[in-house]
C-alpha beads as a LAMMPS data file, in Angstrom:
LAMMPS data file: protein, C-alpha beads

319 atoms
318 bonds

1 atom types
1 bond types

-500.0 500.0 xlo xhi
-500.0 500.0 ylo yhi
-500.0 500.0 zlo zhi

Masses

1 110.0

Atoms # bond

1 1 1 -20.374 193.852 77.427
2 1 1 -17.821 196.151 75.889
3 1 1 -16.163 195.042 72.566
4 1 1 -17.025 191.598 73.933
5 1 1 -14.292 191.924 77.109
6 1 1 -15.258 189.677 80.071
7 1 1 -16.725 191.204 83.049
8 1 1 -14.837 193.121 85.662
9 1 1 -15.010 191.554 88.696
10 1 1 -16.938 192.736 91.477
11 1 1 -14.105 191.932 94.193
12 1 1 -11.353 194.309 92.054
13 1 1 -14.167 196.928 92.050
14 1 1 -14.822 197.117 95.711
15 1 1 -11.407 196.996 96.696
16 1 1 -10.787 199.736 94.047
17 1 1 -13.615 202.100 95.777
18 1 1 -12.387 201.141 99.290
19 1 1 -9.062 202.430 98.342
20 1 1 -10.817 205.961 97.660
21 1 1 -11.752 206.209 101.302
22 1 1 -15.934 205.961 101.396
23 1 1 -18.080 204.601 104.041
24 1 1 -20.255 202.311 101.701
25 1 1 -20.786 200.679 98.496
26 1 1 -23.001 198.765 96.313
27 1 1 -23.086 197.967 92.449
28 1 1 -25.921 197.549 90.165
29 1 1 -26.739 197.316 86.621
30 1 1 -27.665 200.076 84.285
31 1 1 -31.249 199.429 83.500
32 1 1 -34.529 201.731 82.909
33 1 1 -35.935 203.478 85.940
34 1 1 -38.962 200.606 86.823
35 1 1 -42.090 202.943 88.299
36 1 1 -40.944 205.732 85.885
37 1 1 -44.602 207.176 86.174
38 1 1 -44.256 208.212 89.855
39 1 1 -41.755 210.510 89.147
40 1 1 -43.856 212.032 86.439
41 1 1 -46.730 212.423 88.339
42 1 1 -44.715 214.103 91.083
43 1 1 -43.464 217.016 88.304
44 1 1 -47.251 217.323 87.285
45 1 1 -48.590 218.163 90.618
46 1 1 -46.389 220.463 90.848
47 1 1 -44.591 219.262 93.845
48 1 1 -41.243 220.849 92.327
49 1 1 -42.005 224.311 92.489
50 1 1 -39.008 226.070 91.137
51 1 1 -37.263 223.058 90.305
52 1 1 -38.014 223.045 86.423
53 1 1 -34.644 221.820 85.872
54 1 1 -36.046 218.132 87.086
55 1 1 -38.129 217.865 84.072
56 1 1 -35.855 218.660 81.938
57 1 1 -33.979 215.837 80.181
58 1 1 -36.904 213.462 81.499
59 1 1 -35.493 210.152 79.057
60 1 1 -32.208 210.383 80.539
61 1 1 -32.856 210.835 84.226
62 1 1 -35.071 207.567 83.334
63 1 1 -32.377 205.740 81.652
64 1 1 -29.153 205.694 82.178
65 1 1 -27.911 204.130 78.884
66 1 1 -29.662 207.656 77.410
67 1 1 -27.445 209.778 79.850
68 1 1 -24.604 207.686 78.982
69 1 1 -24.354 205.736 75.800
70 1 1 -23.038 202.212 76.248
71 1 1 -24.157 202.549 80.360
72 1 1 -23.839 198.379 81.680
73 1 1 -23.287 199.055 85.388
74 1 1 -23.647 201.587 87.904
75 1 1 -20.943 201.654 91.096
76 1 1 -22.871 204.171 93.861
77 1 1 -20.790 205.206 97.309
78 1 1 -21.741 206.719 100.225
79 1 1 -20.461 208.752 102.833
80 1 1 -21.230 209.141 106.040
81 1 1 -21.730 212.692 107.266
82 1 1 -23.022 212.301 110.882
83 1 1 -20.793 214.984 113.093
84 1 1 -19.308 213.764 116.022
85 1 1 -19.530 215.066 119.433
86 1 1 -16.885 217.823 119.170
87 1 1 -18.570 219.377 115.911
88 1 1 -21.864 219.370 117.729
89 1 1 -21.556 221.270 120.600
90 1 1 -20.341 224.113 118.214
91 1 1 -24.068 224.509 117.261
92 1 1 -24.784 226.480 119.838
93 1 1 -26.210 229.718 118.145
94 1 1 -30.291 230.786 117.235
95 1 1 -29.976 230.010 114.004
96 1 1 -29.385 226.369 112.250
97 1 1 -27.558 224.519 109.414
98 1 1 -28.428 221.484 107.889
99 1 1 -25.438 219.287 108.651
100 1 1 -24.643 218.040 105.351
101 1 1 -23.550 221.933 104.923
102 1 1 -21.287 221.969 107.661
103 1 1 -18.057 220.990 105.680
104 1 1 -16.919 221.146 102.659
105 1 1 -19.513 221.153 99.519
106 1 1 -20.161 217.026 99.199
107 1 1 -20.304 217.191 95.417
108 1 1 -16.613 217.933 95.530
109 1 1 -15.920 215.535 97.654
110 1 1 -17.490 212.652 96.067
111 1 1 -16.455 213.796 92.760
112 1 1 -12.675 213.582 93.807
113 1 1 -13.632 210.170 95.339
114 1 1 -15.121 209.072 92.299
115 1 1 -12.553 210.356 89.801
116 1 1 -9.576 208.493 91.721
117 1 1 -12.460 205.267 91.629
118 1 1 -12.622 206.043 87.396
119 1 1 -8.576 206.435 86.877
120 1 1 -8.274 203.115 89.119
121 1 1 -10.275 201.312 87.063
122 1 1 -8.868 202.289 83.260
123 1 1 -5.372 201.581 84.636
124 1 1 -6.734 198.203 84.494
125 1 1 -9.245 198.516 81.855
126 1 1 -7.922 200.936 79.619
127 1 1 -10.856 201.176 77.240
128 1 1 -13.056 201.659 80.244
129 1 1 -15.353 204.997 80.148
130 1 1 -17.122 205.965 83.112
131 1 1 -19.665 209.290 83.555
132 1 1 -19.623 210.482 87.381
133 1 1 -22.700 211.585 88.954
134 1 1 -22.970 213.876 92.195
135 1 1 -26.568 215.271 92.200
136 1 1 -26.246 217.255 89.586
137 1 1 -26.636 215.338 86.156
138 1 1 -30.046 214.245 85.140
139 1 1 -29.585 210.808 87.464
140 1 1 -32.442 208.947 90.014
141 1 1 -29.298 208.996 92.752
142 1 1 -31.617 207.519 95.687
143 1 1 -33.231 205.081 93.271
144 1 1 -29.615 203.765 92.216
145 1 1 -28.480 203.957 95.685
146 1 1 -31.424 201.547 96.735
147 1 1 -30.787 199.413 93.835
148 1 1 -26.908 198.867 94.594
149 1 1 -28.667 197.879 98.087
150 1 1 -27.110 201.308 100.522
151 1 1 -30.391 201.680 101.581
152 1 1 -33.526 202.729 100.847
153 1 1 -35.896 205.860 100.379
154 1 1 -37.344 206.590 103.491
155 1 1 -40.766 208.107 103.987
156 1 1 -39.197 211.308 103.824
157 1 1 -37.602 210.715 100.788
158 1 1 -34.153 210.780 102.018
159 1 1 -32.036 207.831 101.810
160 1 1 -31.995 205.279 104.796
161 1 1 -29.465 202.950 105.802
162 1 1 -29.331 199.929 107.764
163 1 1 -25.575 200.744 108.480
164 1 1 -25.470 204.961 109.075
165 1 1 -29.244 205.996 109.506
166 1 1 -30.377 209.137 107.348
167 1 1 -26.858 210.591 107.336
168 1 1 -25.625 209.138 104.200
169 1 1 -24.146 211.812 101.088
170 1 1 -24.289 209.602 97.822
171 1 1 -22.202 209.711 94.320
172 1 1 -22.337 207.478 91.396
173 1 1 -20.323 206.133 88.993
174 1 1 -21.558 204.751 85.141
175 1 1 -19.356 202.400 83.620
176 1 1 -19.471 200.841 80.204
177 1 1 -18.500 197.217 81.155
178 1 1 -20.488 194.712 83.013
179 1 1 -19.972 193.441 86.486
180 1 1 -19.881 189.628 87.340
181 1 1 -21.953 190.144 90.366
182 1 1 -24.123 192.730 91.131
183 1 1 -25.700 193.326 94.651
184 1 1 -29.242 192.750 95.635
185 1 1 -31.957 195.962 96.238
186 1 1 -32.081 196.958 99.345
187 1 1 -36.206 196.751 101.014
188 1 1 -38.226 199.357 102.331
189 1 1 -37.983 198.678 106.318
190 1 1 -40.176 201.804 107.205
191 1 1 -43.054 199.749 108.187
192 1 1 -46.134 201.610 109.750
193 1 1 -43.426 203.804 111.158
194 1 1 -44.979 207.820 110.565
195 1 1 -42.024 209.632 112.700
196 1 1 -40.530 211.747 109.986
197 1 1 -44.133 212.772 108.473
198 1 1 -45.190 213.892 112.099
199 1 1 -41.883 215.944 112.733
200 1 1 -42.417 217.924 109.384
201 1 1 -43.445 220.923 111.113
202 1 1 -44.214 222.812 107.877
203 1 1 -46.307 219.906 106.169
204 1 1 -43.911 219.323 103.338
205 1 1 -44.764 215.419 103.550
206 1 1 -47.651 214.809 102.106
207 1 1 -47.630 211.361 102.312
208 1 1 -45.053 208.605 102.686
209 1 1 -42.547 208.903 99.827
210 1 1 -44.149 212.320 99.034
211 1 1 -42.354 215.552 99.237
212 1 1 -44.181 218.747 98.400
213 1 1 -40.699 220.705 97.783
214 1 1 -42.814 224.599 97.621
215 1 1 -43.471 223.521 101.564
216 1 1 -40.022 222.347 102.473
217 1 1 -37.833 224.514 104.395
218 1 1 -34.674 223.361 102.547
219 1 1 -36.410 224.154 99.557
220 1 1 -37.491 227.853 100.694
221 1 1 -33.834 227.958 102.195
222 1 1 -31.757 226.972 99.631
223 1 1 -34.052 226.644 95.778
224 1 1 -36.450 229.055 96.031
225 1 1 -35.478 232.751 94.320
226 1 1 -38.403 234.438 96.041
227 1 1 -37.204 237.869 97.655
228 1 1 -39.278 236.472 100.693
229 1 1 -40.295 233.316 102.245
230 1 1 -43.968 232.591 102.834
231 1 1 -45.641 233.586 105.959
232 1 1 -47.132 230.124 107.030
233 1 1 -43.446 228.532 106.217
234 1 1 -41.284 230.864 108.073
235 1 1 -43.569 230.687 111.099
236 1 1 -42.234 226.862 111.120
237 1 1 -38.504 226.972 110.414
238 1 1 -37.466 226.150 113.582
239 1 1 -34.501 228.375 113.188
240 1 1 -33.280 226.996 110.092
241 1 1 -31.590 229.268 107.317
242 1 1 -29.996 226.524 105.206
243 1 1 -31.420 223.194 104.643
244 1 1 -32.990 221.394 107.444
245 1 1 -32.849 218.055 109.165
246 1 1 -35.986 217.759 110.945
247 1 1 -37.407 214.757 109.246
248 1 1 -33.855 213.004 109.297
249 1 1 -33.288 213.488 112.972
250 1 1 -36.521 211.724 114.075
251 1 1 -36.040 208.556 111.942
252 1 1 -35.279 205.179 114.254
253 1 1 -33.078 203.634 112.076
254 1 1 -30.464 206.601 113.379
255 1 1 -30.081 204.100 116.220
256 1 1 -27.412 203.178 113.785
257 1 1 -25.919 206.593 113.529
258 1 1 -22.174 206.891 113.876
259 1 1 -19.599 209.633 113.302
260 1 1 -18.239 210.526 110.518
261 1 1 -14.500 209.849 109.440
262 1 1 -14.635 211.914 106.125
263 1 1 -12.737 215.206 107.331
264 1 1 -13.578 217.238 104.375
265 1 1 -17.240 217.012 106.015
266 1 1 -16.153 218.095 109.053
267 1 1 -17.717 221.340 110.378
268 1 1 -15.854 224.884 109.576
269 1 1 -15.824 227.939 111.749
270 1 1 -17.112 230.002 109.072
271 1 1 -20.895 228.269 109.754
272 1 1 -21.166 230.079 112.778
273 1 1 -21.067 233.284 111.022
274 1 1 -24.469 232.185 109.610
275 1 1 -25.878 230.809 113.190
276 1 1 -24.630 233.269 114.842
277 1 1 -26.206 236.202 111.766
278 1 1 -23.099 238.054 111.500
279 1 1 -22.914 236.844 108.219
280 1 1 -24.730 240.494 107.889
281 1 1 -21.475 241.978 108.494
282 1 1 -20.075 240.172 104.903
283 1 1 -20.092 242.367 101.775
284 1 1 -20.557 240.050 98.774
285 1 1 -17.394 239.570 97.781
286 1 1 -15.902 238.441 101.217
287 1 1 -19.041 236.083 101.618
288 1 1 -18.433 234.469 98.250
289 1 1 -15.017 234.040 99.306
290 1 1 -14.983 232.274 102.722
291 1 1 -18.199 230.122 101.310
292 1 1 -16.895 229.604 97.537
293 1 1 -16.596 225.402 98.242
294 1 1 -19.431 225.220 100.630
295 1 1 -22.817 224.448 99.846
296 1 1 -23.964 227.563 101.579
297 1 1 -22.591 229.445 98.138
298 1 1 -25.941 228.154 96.206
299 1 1 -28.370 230.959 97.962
300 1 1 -25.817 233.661 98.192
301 1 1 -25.231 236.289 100.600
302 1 1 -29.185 238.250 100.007
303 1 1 -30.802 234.341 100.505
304 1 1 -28.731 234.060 103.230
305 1 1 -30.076 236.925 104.739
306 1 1 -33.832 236.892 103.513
307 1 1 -33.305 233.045 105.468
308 1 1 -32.733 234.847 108.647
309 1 1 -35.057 237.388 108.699
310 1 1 -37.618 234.286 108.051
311 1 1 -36.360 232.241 110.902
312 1 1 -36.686 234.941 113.454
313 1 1 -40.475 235.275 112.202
314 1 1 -42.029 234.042 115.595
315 1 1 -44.578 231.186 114.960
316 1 1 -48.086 233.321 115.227
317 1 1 -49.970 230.001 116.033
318 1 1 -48.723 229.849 119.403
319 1 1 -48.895 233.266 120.377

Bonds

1 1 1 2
2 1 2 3
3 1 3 4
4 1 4 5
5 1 5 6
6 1 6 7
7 1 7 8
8 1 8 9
9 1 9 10
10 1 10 11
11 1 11 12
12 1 12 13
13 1 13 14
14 1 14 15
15 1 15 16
16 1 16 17
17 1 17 18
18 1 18 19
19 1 19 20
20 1 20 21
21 1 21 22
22 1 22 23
23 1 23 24
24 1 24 25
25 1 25 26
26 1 26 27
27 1 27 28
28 1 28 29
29 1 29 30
30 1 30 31
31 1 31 32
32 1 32 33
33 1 33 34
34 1 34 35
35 1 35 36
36 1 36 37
37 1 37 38
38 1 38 39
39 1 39 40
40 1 40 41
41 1 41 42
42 1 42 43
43 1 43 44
44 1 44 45
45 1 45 46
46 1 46 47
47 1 47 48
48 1 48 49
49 1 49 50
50 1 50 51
51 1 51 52
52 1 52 53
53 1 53 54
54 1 54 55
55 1 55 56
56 1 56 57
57 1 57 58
58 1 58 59
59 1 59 60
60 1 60 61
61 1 61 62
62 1 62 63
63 1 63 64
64 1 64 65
65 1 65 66
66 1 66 67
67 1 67 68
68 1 68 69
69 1 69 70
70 1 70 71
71 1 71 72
72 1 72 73
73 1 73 74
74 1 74 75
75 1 75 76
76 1 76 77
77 1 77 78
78 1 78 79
79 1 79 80
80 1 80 81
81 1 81 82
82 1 82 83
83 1 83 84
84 1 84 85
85 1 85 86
86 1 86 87
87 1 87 88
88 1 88 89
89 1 89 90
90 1 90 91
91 1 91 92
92 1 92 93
93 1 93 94
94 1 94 95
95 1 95 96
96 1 96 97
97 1 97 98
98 1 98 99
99 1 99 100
100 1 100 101
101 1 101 102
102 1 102 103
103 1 103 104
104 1 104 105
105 1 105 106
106 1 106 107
107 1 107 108
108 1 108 109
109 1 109 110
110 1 110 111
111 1 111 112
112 1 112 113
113 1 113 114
114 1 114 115
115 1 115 116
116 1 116 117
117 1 117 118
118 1 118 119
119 1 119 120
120 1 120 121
121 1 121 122
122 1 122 123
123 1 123 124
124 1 124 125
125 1 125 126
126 1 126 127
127 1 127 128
128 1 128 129
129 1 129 130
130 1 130 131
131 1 131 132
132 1 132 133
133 1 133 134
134 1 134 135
135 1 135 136
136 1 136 137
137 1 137 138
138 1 138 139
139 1 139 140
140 1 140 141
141 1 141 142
142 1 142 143
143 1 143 144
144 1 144 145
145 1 145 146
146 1 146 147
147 1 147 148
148 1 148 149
149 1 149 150
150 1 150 151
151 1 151 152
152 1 152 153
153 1 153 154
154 1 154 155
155 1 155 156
156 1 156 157
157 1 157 158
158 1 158 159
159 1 159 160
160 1 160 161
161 1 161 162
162 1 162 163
163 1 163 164
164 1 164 165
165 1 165 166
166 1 166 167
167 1 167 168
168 1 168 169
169 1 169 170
170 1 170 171
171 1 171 172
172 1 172 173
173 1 173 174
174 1 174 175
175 1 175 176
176 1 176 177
177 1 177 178
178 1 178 179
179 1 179 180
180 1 180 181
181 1 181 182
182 1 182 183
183 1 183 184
184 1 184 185
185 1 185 186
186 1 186 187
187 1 187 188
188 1 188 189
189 1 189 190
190 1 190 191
191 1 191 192
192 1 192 193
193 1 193 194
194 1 194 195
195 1 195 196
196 1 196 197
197 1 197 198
198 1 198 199
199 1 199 200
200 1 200 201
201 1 201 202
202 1 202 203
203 1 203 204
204 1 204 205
205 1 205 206
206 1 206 207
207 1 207 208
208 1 208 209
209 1 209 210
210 1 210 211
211 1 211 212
212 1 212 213
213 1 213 214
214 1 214 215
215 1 215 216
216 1 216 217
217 1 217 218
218 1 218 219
219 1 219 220
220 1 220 221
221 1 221 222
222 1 222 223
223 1 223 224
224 1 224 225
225 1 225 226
226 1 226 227
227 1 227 228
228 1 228 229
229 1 229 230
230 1 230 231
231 1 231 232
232 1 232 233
233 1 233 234
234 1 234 235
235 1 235 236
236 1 236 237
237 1 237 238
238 1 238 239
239 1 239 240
240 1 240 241
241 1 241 242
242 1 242 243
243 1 243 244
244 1 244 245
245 1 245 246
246 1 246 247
247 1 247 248
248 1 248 249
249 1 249 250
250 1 250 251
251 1 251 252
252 1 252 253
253 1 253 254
254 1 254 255
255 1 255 256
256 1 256 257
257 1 257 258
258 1 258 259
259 1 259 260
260 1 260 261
261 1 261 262
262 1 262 263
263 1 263 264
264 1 264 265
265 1 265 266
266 1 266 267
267 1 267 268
268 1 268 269
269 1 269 270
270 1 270 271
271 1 271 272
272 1 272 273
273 1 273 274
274 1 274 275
275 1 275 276
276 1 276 277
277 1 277 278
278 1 278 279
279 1 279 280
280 1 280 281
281 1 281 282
282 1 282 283
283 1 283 284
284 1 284 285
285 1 285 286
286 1 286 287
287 1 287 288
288 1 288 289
289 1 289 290
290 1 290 291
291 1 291 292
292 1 292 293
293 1 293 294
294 1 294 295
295 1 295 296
296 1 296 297
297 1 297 298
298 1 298 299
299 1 299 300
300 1 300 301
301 1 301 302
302 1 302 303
303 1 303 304
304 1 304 305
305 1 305 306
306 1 306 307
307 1 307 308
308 1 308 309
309 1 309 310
310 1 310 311
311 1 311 312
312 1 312 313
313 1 313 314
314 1 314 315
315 1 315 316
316 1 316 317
317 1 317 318
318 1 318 319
């Protein structure tokens, strides 16, 4: 514990990160990564691709305490970014989305979420430091997520929840006190279910809890700096020029699906510039501007368009 204080107690943090307006929340402590070797193994099959960044700073994504010195406990929320029935008809064009793109960029989000959680929590416990994590730090966010019990990794590597399905955004938040009570891993429920691995119409999942990212359309779509996406992979992007949510869609446990009530995450007219293609019609400058706190920023305005000339690549297989 810090300077010897007592433990915060788990009820005052909840109530804290309910007051931030999240869907879900779970608190663990800050221990070493346990299986640390999978991950390696992953990186040395190359399963990254482009990603080099992920094996970079390899002792701190394993270890929290390395990331951040004095690390005892680890608060992760969720939110929910299932669109409701409104949003949804509005996809309505050739080209696709992934969801989770449709609002406003989810780091953001989360991190104002998360700050309000940190300033709640010193204006109780003043010498309280906390290091906020939104996908971007060197940080295992599903394997934290699964240990403060929001769900689990699915077979398709996304995060699954008992209460929201495969439509959950996660952000975490280390602390340097301890937690009286901490809440229990959640299970893998997959069972013998295969759904997401036979949806993957490109391949991508090699095997359950295996991604092959340099097969994944989100990957190509979003990661990938290639000036062209490969044959065999655009032949199978079922329309989608950002992200994809094949593999999400099929999974049962979206019999739990509801929607959203985070309206940052709501969906923005300027997506249907990129379903619809017109997005062609943006110089850089304007596309930077109407998509400067969207995710869709990350491949700019020539991925963007090297996307859509891949989608409308007919697949050759069933001609």
């Amino acid at each position: 514990m810090k300077s010897n204080y007592p433990p915060i107690p788990a009820e005052f943090v909840k109530s804290s990160v309910q007051k931030c307006g999240v869907d879900t929340l779970g608190i663990t402590k800050a221990e070493p990564v346990h299986g640390r070797d999978n991950f390696r193994t992953w990186l040395e099959r190359g399963y990254a691709g482009e990603m080099t960044y992920l094996a970079r700073n390899l002792d701190k994504r394993l270890d929290p305490e390395k990331l951040f010195p004095g690390a005892k406990s680890i608060i992760v929320v969720g939110l929910n970014y299932f669109p409701n029935d409104e949003d949804k008809a509005k996809q309505e064009h050739p080209h696709k989305v992934a969801r989770y793109a449709w609002g406003e960029d989810y780091h953001n989000v989360l991190r104002r979420k998360l700050e309000r959680l940190r300033e709640g929590l010193k204006a109780q416990y003043p010498e309280l430091h906390g290091r906020i994590c939104v996908d971007t730090a060197p940080f295992m966010d599903k394997y934290w997520a699964q240990q403060a019990g929001l769900g689990w990794p699915g077979k398709h590597t996304n995060l699954v929840s008992r209460q929201f399905g495969s439509w959950l955004l996660i952000g975490s938040l280390i602390i340097d006190y301890e937690i009286d009570i901490y809440d229990k891993p959640e299970t893998d429920h997959c069972g013998r279910c295969t759904a997401c691995l036979d949806a993957c119409p490109t391949g991508a999942l090699v095997a359950p809890h295996q991604i092959d990212a340099t097969r994944c359309i989100s990957y190509w779509t979003i990661e990938s700096k290639a000036k062209k996406i490969p044959k065999d992979i655009a032949g199978h992007m079922n329309g989608y020029v950002f992200g994809c949510d094949i593999c999400i869609e099929v999974c049962p446990f979206n019999r739990f699906q509801k929607p959203l009530q985070e309206k940052e995450l709501r969906r923005r007219d300027n997506i249907d510039l990129i379903e619809s293609g017109t997005v062609a019609n943006l110089n850089d400058n304007e596309f930077r501007e109407l998509f400067s706190d969207s995710p869709i920023e990350r491949p700019g305005p020539e991925g963007i368009q090297r996307n859509i000339s891949a989608a409308s690549i007919e697949d050759e297989s069933e001609n």
